[in-house]
Backbone bond lengths (Angstrom), bond angles and torsions (degrees), N, CA, C in turn:
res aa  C-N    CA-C-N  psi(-1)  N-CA   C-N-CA  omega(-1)  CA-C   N-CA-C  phi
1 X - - - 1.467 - - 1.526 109.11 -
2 X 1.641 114.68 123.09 1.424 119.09 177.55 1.775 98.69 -47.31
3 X 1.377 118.43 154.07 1.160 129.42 169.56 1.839 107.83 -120.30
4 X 1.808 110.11 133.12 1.377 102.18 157.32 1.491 138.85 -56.74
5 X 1.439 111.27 -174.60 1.276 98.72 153.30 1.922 124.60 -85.87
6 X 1.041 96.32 26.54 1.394 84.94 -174.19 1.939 111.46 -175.76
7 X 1.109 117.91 146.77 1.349 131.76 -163.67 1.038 105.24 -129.92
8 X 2.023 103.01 150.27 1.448 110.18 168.60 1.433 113.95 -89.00
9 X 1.151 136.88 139.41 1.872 132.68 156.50 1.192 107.26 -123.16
10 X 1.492 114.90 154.82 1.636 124.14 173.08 1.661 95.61 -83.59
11 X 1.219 105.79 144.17 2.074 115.05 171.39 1.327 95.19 -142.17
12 X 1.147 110.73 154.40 1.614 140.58 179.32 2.090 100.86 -98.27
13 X 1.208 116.71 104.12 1.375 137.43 -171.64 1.506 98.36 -81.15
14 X 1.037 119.03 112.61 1.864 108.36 160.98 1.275 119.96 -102.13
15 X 1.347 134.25 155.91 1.242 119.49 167.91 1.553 107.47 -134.86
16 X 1.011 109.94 138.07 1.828 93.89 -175.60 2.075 103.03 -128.68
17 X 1.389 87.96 124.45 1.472 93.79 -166.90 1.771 112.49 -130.35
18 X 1.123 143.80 -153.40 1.214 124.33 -167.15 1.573 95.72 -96.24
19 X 0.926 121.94 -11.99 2.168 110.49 160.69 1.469 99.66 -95.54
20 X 1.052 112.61 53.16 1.808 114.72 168.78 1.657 103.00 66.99
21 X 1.797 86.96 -155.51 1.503 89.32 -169.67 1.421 102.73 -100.44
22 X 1.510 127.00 -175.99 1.338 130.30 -177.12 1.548 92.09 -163.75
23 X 1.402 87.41 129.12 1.755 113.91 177.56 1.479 122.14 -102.57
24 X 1.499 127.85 119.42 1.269 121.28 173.78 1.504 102.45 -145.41
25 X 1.368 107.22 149.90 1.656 114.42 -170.36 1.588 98.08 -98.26
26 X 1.635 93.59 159.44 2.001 102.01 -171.72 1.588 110.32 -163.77
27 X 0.960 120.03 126.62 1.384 124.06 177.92 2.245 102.77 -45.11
28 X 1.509 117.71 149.11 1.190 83.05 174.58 2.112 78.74 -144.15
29 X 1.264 116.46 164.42 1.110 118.26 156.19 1.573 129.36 -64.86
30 X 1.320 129.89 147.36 1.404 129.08 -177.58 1.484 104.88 -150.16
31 X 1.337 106.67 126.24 1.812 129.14 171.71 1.296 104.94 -45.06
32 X 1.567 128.55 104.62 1.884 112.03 179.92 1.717 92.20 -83.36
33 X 1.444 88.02 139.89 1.787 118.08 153.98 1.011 120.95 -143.87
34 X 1.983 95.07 133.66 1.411 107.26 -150.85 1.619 73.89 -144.76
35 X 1.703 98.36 151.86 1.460 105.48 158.77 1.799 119.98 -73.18
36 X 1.834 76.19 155.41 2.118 74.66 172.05 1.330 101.75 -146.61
37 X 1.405 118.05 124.14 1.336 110.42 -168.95 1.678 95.56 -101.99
38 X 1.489 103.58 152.41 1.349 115.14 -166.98 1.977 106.68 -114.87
39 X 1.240 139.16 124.12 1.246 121.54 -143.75 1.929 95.22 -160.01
40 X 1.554 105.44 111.28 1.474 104.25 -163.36 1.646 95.59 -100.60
41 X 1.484 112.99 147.93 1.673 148.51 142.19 0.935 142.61 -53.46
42 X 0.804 116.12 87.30 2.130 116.98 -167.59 1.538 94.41 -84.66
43 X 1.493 109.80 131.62 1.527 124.72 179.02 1.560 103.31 -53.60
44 X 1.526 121.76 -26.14 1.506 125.37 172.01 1.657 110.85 -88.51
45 X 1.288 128.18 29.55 1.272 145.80 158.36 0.935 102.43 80.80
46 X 1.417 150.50 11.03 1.562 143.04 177.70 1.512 107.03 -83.46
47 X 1.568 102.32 130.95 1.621 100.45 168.98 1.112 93.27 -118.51
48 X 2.106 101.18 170.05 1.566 120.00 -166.37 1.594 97.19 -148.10
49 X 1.064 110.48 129.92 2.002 117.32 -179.66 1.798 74.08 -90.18
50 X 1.470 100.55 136.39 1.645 113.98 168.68 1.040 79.43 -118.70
51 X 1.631 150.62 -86.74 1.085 120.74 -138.59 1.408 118.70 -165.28
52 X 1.312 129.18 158.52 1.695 120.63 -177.88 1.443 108.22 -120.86
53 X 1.429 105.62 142.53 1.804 103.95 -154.45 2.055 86.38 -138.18
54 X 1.376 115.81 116.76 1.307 97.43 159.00 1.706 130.19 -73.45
55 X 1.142 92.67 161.18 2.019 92.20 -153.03 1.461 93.90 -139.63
56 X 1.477 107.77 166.42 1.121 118.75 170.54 2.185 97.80 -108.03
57 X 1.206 149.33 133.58 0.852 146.03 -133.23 1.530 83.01 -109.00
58 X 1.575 110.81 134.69 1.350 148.61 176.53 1.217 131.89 132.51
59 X 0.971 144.29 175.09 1.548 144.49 -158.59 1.313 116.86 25.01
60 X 1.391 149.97 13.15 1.030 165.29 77.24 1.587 106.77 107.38
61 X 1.548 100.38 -76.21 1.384 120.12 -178.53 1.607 94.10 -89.73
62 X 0.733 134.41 53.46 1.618 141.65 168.84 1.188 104.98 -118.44
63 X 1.623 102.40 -71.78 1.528 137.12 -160.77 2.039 88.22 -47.08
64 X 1.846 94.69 -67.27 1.504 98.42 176.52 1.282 126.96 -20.60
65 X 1.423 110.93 -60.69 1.237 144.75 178.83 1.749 116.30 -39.83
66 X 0.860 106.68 -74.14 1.698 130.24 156.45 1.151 107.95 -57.91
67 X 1.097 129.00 -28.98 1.737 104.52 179.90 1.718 105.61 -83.93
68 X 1.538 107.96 -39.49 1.716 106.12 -164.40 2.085 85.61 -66.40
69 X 1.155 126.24 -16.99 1.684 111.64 -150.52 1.504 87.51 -91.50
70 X 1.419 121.44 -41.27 1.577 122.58 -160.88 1.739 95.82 -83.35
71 X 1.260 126.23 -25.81 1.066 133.09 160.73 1.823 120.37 -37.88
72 X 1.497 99.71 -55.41 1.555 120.09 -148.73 0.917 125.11 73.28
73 X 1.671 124.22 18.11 1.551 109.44 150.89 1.495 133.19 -90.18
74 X 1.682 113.83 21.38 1.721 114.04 143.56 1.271 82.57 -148.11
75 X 1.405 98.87 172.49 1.309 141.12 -148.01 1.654 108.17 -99.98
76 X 1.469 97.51 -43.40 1.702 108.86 170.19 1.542 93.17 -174.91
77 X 1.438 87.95 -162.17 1.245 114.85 164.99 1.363 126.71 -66.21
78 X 1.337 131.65 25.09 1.488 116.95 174.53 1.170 104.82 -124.49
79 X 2.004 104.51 -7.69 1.763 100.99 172.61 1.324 114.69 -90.62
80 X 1.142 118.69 25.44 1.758 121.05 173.94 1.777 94.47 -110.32
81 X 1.437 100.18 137.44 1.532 108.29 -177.55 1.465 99.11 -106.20
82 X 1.786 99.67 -34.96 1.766 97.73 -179.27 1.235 89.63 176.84
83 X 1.913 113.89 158.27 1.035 127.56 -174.78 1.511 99.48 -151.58
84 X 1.485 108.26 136.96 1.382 132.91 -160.56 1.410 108.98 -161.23
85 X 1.424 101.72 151.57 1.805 135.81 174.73 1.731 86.58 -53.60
86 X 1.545 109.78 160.40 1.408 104.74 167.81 1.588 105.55 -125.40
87 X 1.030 123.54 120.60 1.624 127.68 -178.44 1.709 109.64 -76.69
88 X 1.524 100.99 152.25 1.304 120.38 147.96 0.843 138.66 -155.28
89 X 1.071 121.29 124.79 1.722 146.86 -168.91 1.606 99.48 69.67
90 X 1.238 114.16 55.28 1.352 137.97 172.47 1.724 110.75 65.68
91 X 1.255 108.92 25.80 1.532 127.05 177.24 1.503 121.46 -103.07
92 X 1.473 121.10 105.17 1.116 119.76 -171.31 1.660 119.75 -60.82
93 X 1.093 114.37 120.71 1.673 116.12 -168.01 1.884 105.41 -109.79
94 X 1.900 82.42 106.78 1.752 80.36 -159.67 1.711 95.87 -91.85
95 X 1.081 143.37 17.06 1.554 152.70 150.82 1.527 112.44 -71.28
96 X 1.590 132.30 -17.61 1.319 125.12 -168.78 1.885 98.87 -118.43
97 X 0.781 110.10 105.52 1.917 106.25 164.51 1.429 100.75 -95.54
98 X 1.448 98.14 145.21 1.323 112.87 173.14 1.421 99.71 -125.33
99 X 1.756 114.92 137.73 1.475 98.14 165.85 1.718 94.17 -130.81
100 X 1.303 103.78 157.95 1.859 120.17 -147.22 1.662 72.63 -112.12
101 X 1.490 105.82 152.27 1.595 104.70 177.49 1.457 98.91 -123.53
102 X 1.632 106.54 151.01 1.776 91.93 179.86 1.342 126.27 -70.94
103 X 1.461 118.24 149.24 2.177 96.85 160.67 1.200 114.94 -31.52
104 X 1.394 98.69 138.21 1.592 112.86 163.21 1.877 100.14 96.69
105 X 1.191 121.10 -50.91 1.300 131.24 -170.33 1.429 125.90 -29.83
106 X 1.436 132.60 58.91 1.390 118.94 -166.62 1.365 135.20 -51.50
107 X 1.427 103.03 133.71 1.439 130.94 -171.74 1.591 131.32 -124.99
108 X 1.501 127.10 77.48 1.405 122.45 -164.60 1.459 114.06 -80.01
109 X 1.557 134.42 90.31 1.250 142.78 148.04 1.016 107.64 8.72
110 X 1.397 111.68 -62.52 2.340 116.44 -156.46 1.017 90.05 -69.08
111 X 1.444 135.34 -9.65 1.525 130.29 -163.99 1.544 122.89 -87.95
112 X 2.060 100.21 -16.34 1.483 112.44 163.46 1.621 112.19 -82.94
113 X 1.098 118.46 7.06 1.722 115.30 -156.46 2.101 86.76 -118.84
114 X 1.001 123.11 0.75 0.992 113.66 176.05 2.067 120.82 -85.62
115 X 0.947 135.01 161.14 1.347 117.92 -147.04 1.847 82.85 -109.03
116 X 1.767 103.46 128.16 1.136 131.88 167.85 1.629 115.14 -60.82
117 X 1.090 142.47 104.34 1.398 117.40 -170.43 1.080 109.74 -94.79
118 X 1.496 97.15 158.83 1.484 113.71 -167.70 1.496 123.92 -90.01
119 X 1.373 107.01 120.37 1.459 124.95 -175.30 1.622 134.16 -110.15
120 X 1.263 90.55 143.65 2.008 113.90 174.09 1.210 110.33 -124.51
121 X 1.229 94.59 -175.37 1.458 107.31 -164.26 1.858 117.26 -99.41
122 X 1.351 87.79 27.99 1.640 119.45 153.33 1.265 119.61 -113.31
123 X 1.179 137.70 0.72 1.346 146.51 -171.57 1.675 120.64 76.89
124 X 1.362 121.95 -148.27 1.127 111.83 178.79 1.269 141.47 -74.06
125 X 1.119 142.32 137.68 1.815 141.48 -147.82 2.092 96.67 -112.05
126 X 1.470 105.77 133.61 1.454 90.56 -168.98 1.124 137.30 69.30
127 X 1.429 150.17 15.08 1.175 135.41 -170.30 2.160 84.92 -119.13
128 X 1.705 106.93 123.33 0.900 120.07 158.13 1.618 118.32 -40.89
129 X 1.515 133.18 -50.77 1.310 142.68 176.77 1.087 114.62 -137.89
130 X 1.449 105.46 164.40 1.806 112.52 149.87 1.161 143.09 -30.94
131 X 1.547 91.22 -55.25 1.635 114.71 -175.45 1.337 98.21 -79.90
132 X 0.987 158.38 18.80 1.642 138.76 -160.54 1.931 69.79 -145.66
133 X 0.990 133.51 -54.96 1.762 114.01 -157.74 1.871 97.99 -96.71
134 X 1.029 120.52 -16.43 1.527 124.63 157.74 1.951 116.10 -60.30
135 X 0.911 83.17 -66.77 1.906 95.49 179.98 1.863 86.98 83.01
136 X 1.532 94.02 -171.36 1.277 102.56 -149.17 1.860 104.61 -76.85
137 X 1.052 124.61 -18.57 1.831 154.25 -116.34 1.948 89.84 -96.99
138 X 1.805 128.84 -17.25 1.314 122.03 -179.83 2.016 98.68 -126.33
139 X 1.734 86.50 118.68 1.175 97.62 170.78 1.703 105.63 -84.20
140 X 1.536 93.66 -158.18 2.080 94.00 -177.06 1.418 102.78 -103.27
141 X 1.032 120.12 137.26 2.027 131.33 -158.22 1.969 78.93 -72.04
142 X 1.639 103.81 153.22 1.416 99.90 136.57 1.333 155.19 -76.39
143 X 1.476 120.99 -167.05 1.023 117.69 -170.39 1.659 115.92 -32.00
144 X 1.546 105.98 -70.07 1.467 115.08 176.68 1.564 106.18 94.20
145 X 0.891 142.26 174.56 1.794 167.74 -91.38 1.780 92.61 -147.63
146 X 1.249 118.61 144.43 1.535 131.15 164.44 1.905 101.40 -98.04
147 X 1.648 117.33 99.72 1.304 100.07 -169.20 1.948 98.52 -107.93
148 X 1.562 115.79 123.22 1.167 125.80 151.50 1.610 113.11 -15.36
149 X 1.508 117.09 147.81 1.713 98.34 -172.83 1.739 85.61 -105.23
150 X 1.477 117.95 -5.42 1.440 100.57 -156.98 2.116 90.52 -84.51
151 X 1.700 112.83 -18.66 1.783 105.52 158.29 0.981 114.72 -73.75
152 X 1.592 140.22 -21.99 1.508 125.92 -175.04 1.648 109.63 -64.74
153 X 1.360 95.38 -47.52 1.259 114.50 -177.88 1.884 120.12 -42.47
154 X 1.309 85.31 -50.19 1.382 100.30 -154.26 2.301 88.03 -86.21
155 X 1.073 121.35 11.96 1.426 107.77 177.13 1.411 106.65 -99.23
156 X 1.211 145.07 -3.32 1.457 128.59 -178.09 1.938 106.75 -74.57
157 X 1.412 112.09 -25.33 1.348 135.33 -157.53 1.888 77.61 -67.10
158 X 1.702 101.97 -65.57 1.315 99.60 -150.88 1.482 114.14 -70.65
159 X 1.322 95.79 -24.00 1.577 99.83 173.84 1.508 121.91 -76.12
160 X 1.476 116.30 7.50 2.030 124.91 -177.54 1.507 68.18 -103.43
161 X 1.555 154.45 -33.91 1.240 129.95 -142.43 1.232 109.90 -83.12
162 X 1.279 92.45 -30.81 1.841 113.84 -168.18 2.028 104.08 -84.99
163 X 1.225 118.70 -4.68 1.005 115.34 -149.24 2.102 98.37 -116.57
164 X 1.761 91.13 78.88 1.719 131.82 -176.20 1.313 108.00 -50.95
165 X 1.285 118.53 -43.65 2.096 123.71 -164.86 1.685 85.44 -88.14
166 X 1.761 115.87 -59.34 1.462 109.55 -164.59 1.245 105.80 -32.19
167 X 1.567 114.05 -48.16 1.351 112.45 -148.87 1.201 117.65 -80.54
168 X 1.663 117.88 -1.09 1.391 108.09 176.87 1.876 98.43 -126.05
169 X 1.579 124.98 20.34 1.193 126.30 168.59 1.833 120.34 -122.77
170 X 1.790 85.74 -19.32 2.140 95.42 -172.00 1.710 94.19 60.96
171 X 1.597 141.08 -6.01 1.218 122.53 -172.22 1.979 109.76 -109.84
172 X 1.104 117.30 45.06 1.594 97.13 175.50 1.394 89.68 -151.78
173 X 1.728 94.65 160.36 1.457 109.73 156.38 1.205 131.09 -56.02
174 X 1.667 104.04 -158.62 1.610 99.02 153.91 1.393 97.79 -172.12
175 X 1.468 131.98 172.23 1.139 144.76 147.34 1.394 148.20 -159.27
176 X 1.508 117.56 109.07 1.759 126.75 -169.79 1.184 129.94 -107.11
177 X 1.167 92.75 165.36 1.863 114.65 -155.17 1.672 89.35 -102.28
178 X 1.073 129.02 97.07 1.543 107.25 160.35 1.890 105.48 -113.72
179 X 1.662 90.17 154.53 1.485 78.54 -176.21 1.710 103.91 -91.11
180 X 1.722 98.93 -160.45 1.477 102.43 -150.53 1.666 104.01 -72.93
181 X 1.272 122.99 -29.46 1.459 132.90 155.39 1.685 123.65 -40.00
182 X 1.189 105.82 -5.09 1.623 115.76 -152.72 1.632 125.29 65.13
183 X 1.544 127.37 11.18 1.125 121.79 -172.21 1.602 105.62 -82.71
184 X 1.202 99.33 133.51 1.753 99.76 -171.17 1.662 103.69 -94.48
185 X 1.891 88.34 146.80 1.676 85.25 -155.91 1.565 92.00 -103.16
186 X 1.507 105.06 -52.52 1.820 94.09 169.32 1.921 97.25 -160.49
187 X 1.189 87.95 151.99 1.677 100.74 173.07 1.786 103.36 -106.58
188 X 1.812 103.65 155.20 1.369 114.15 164.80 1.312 118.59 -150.34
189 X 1.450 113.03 137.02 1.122 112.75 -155.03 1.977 102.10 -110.87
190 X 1.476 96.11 177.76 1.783 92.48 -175.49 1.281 88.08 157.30
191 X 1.770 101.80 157.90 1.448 120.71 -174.98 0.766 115.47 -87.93
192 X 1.675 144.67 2.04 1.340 158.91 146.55 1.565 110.41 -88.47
193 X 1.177 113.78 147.37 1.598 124.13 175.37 1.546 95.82 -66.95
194 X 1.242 97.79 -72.48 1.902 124.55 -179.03 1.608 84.24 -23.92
195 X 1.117 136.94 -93.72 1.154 160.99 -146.64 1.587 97.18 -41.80
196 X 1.135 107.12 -71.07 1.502 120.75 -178.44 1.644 123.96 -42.83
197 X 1.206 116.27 -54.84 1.838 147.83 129.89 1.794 101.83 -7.06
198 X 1.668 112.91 -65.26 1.333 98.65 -164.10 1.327 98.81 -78.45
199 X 1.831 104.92 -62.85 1.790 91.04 168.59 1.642 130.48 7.40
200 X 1.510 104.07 -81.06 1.250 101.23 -177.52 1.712 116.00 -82.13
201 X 1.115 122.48 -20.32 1.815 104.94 165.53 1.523 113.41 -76.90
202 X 1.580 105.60 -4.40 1.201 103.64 153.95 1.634 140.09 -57.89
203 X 1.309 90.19 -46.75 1.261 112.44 177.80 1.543 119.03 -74.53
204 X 1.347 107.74 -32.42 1.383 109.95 176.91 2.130 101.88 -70.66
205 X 1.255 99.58 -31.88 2.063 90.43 -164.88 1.231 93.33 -78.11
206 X 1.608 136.23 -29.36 1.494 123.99 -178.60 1.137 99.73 -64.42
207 X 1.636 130.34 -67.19 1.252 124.78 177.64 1.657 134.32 -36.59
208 X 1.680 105.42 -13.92 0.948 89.40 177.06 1.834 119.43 100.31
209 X 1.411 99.58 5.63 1.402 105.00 -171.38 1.597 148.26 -106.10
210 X 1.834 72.53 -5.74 1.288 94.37 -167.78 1.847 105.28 -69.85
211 X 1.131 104.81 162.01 1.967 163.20 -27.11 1.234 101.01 -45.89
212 X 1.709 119.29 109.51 1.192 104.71 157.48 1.429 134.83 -78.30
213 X 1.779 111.26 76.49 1.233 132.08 179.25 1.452 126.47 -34.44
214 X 1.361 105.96 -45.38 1.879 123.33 -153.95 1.203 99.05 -133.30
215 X 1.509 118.37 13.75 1.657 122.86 157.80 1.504 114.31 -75.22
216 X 1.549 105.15 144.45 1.372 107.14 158.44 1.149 103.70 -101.45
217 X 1.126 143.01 175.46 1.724 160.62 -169.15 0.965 104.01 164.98
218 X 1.929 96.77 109.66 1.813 137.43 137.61 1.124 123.05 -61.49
219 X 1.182 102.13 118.24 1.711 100.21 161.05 1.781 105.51 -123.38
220 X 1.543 94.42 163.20 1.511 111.88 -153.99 1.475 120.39 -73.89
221 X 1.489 92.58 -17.88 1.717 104.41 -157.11 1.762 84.77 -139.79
222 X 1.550 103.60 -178.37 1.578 142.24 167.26 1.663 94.23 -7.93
223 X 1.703 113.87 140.99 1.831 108.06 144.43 0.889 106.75 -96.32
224 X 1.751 120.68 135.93 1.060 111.43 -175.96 1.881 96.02 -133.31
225 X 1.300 117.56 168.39 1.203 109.23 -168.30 1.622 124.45 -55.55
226 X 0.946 99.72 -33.53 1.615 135.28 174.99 1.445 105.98 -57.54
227 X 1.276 128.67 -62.22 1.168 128.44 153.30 1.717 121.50 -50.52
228 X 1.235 133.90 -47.97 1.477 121.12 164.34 1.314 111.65 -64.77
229 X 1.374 146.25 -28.96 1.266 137.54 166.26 1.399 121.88 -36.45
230 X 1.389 88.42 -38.45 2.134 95.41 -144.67 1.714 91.30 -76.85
231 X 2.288 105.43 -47.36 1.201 108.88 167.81 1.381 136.20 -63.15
232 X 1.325 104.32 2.08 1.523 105.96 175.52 1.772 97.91 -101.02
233 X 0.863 105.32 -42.67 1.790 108.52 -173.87 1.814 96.20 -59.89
234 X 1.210 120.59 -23.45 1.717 117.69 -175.81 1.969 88.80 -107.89
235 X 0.815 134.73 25.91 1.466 136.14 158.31 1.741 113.26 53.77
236 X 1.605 108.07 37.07 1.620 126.95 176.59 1.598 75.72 -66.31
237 X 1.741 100.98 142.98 0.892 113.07 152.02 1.524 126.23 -100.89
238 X 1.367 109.41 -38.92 1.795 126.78 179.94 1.992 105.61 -104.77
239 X 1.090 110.13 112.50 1.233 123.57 173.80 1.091 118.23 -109.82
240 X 1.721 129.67 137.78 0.969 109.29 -160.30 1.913 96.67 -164.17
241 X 1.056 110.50 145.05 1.956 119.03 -172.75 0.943 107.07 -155.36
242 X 1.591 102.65 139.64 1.466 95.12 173.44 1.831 117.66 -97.70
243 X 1.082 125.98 77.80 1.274 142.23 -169.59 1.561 104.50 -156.35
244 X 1.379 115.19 -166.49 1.598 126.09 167.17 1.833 103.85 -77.47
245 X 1.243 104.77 165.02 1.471 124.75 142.51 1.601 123.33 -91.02
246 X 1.217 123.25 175.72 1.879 109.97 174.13 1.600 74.59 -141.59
247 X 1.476 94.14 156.51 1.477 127.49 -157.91 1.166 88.96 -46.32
248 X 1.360 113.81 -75.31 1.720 109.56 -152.02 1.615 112.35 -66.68
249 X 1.628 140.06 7.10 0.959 143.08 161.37 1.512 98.99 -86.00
250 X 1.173 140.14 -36.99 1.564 120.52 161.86 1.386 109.69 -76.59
251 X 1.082 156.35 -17.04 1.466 148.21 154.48 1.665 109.55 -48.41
252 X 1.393 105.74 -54.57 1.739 95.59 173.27 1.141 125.31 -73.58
253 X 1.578 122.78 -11.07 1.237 126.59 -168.38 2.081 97.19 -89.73
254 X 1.393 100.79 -36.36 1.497 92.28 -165.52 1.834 96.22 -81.16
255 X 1.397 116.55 -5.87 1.346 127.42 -166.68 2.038 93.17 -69.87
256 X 1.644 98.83 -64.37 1.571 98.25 -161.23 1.443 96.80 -94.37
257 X 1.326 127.68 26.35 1.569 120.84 173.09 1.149 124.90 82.57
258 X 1.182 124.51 21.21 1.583 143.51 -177.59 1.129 122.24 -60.96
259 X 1.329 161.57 133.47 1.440 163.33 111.28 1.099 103.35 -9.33
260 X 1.260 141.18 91.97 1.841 113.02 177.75 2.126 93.72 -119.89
261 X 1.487 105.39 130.79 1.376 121.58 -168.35 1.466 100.69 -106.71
262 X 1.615 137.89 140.63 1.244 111.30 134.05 1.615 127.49 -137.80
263 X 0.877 88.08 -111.53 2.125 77.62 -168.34 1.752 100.40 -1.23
264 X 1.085 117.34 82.45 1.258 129.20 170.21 1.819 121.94 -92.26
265 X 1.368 104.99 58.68 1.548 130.60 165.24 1.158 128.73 -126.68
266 X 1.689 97.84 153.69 1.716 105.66 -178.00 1.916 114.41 -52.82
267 X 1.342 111.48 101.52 1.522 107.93 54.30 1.733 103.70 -142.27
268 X 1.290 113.85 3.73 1.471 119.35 175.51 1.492 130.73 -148.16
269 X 1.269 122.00 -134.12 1.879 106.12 -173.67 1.662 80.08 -179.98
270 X 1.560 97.82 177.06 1.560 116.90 -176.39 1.575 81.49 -130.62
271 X 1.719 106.74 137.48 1.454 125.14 168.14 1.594 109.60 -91.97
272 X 1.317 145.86 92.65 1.051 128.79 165.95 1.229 128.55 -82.26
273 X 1.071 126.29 -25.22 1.683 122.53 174.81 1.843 97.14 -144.39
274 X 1.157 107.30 152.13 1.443 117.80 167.58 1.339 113.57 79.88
275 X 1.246 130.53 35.18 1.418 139.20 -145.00 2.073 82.88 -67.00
276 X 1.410 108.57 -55.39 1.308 108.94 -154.59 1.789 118.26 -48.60
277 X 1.579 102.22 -20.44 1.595 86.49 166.79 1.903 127.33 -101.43
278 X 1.674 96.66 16.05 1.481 81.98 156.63 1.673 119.28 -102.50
279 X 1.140 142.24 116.18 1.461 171.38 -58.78 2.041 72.84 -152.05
280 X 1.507 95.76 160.88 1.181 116.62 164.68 1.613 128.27 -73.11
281 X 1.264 127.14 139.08 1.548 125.93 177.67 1.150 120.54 -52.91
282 X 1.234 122.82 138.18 1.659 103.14 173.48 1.455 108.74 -80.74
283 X 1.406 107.32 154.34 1.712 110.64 176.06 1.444 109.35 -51.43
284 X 1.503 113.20 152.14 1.328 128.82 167.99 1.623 108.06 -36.57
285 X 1.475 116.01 116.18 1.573 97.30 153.49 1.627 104.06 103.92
286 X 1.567 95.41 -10.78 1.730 92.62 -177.69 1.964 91.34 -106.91
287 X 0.732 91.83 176.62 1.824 135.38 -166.36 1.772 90.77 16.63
288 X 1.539 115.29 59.28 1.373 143.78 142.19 1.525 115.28 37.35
């Protein structure tokens, strides 16, 4: 059975106030996370389990999508032939994506056997450098967009607005594409940052969109290196959260030319790398 993003449970509410506490039970919303294993097709019939990511269930073949691209195991969008639920015993199994790669589409095996490193919400633990936990797979983003700070500012607001599951769980991320105007192109949400991130560069390589050059992209929580990777491998130029960064996510960001923003709330932000494409303030008192 497909699963939402989100479930009812009964919880026991306490409140404790100056006549003590007081207990009453209440249905409450909850963020579902469920695994989804992601598992590629060689047009010469070989399959490969790359990897299992807990998720909050939706966008599915997105998430897929974005994970094999921010990965570097395809190239874009023309090495996906198709991506589908995987059945058994004629039972649709909405936890397993499979994506089928086209002929011709290169795909290096030894390339799943290499060790994923392990991450927080400080970024990577152990890695002597960049270059050695990067690998070769993120060039340097372009130029990118001159963005006003009084729109940077003003996107975390719109992005809690847009943000449908939070509002009935308080438990997920999120992450959006707005363009350089501030027009927001799409948000995605999930109980992982990571998750949320591929989601939407997911959505941009199906669509067809990638380098997202003249994108801005918020994310909800922490920068973490992992998160500038994925946006540098999809060619974000301005990154931006309203939380901290951890060192080595501004090292890669000032590495491939990144914008990297954070605590991105009213009434200001920290510039860590790329200062030159956020635009000057307007004077006190002008554009009202």
């Amino acid at each position: 059975m497909r699963k939402g993003a989100s479930v009812r449970r009964a919880v026991e509410r306490i409140a404790v106030g100056g006549d003590g506490a007081r207990r009453r039970t209440r249905d409450d919303a909850l963020a579902v996370e469920e695994p989804l294993e992601i598992r590629v097709d060689l047009a010469d019939g070989q399959s490969h389990r790359v990897s299992v990511t807990m998720r909050t269930p939706g966008a599915d073949f997105e998430l897929a999508a974005g994970f094999l691209f921010g990965e570097g195991l395809i190239a874009g969008p023309g090495a996906l032939a198709s991506l589908r639920y995987c059945t058994d015993g004629g039972q649709q199994q909405y936890n397993v994506v499979t994506a089928a790669l086209a002929p011709g589409a290169p795909f290096d095996p030894a390339s799943l056997a290499r060790n994923f490193y392990a991450t927080s919400s400080c970024g990577v633990c152990g890695k002597a450098s960049i270059e050695a936990a990067m690998g070769p797979a993120c060039a340097r983003v372009g130029p990118g967009p001159v963005i006003p700070p009084e729109l940077l500012v003003s996107l975390p607001a719109r992005l809690r607005a847009e943000q449908k599951v939070f509002d009935r769980t308080g438990g997920l991320h999120a992450a959006a594409h707005f363009s350089p105007g501030g027009g927001l192109v799409r948000v995605r949400e999930d109980v992982g940052r990571h998750n949320a991130l591929d989601k939407l560069v997911g959505a941009a390589l199906l669509a067809g969109e990638l380098p997202l050059a003249d994108a801005v992209v918020l994310v909800s929580g922490r920068l973490s290196f992992e998160l500038v990777q994925k946006a540098a491998r999809a060619g974000v130029t301005v990154l931006a959260g309203v939380s901290a960064p951890s060192s080595l996510a501004v090292e890669l960001a000032e590495q491939v030319g990144m914008t990297l923003a954070g605590f991105v709330r009213e009434p200001g932000f920290n510039v860590y790398t790329g200062g030159a494409r956020i635009g000057a303030a307007a004077p006190a008192g002008v554009g009202g």
